[in-house]
N, C-alpha and C positions, 0 to 999 in steps of 0.2 A: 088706165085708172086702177089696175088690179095693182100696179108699182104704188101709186100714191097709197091704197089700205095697205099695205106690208108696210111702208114707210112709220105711219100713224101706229100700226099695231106696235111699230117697236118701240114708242116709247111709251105705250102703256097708259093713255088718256083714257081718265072717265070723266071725264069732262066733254058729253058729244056733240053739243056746241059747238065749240072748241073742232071737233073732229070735221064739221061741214063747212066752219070757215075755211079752214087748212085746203078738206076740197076743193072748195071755190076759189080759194085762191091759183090752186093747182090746174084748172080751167079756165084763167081767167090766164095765168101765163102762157096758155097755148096761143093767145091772140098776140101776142108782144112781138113788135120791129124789130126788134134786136137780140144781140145773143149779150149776157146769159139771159131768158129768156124769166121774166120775173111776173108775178099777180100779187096785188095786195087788196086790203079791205083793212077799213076803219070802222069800227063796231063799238057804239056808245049806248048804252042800254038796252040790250038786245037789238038795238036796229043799226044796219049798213050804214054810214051816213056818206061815205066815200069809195069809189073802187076806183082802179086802172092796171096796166099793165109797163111794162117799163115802153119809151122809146128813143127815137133816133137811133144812130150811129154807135159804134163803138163803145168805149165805157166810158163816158161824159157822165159825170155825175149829174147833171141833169134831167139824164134818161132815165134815171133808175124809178122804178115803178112809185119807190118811197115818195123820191120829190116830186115826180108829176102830181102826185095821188095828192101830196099837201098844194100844192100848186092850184091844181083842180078844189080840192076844199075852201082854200081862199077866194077865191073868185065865185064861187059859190055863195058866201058867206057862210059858211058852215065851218061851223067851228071843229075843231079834232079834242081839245082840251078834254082830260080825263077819260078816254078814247082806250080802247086795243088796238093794235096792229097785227093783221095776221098777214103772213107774207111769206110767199115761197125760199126765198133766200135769207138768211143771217144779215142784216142791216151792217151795210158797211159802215165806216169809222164818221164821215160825212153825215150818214144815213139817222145815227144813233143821234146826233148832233144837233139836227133840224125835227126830230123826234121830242129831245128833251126841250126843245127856245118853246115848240109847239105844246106842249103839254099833256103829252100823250101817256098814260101811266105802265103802261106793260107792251109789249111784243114775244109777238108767238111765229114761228116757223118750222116748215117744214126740214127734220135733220137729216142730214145726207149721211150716207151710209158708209 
């Protein structure tokens, strides 16, 4: 945990919000199947409305915590639209894609160093 506040410190969030999703996302990848090992959360008016972790195998874009986490939202019925993302990893090119058909307005991650 002491990696994740040095990570946050560096880019200078006063936004602390912001700072305890990034955590929770940050413990939410320590439960994930696979490597790279990812957590995310969708945050619609101060409340969660979505989490997960990436799974399966290998790097199937499937796995990636983004589409389960939308995946898991639809089936839900719970809509992501006008939503944050906060998510341990940089949203790959797929990621960004199924982000913007969903309606998601921003995405936040944890930057690597």
């Amino acid at each position: 945990m002491r990696l994740i506040e040095e990570l946050l410190d560096l880019q200078n969030m006063n936004r602390t919000k912001d700072k305890i999703y990034l955590e929770m996302v940050a413990l939410l990848a320590q439960t994930s199947e696979c490597e790279p090992e990812e957590g995310v959360l969708f945050v619609k008016n101060k409340r969660i409305i979505v989490s997960s972790s990436s799974e399966g195998e290998g790097h199937n874009s499937t796995s990636h915590a983004i589409q389960v986490a939308l995946h898991k939202a639809a089936a839900m019925g719970a809509g992501v639209e006008s939503s944050v993302c906060f998510t341990t990893e940089p949203p790959c090119k797929y990621c960004q894609a199924a982000l913007r058909r969903a309606g998601v307005m921003d995405w936040r991650y944890i930057p690597r160093i």
